[in-house]
C-alpha positions in Angstrom: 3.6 0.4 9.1 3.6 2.8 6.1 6.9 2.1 4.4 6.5 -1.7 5.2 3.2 -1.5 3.3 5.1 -0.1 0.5 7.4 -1.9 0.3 5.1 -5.7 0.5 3.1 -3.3 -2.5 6.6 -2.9 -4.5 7.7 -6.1 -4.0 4.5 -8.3 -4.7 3.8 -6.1 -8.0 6.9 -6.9 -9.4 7.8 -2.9 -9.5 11.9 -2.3 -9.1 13.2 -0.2 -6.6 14.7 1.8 -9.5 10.9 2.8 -10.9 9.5 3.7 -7.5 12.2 5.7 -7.0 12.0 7.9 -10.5 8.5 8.0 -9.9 8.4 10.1 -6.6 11.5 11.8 -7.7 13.7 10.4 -4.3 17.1 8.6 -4.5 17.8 4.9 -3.9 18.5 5.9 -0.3 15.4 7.8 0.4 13.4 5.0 -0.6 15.4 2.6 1.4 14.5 4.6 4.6 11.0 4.7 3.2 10.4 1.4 3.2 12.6 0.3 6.4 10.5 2.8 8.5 13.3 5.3 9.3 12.7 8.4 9.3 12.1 10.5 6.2 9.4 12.5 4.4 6.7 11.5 2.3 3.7 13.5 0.3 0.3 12.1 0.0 0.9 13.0 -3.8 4.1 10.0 -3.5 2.0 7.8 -2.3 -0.7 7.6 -4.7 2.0 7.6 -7.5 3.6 4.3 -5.4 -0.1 3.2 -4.9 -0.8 3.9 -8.8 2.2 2.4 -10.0 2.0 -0.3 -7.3 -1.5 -1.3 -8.9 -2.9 -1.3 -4.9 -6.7 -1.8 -4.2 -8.1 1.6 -3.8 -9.0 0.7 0.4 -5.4 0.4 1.0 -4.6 3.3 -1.2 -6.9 5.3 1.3 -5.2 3.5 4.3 -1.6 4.1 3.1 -2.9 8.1 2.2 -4.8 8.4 6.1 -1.6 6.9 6.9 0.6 10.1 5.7 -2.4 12.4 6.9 -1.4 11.5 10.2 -4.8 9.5 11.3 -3.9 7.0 13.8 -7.2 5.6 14.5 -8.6 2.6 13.6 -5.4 1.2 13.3 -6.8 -2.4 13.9 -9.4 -2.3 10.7 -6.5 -1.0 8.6 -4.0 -4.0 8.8 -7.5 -6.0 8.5 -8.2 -3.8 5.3 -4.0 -4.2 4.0 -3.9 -8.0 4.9 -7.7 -8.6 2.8 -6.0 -6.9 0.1 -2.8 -8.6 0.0 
C-alpha cells in the first residue's frame, strides 16, 4: 500500500522519477521496488521528503509516515483518508 501511495503521489504531482530519486538519495531501481511494493527499505525521513516534494495533504503524510512506523491498524480509515485526499 505504501509504495503504491507513492507512487499515485509522484505521478499525480507531476514529480519525475529522476527527482524522487535524488531526493531520498536511492537509485532508479530502489525506487522502482519502492513503488511496486517489493521489498526494500525506507526511512520515515524519505518519506516526508517524497511527501514534501510530492506536495501531499499532511493526513496522508501522517498515513504514509504510520505506514513506515509499522502501525497496521486502522487500515480501513487510512485508504478512506488517501482516497479523500486524492
Amino acid at each position: 500500500m505504501l509504495g503504491r501511495q507513492l507512487r499515485h503521489l509522484r505521478e499525480t504531482s507531476g514529480v519525475s522519477v529522476e527527482t524522487a530519486k535524488k531526493a531520498i538519495g536511492v537509485g532508479h531501481q530502489t525506487l522502482w521496488r519502492l513503488e511496486t511494493g517489493q521489498s526494500t527499505r525506507i526511512s520515515a525521513l524519505q518519506v516526508r521528503e517524497l511527501c514534501r516534494i510530492y506536495k501531499a495533504p499532511k493526513e496522508v503524510e501522517d498515513v504514509l509516515l504510520d505506514l513506515v512506523g509499522g502501525l497496521s491498524y486502522k487500515r480501513t480509515s487510512y485508504v478512506g483518508v488517501i482516497r479523500c485526499a486524492a
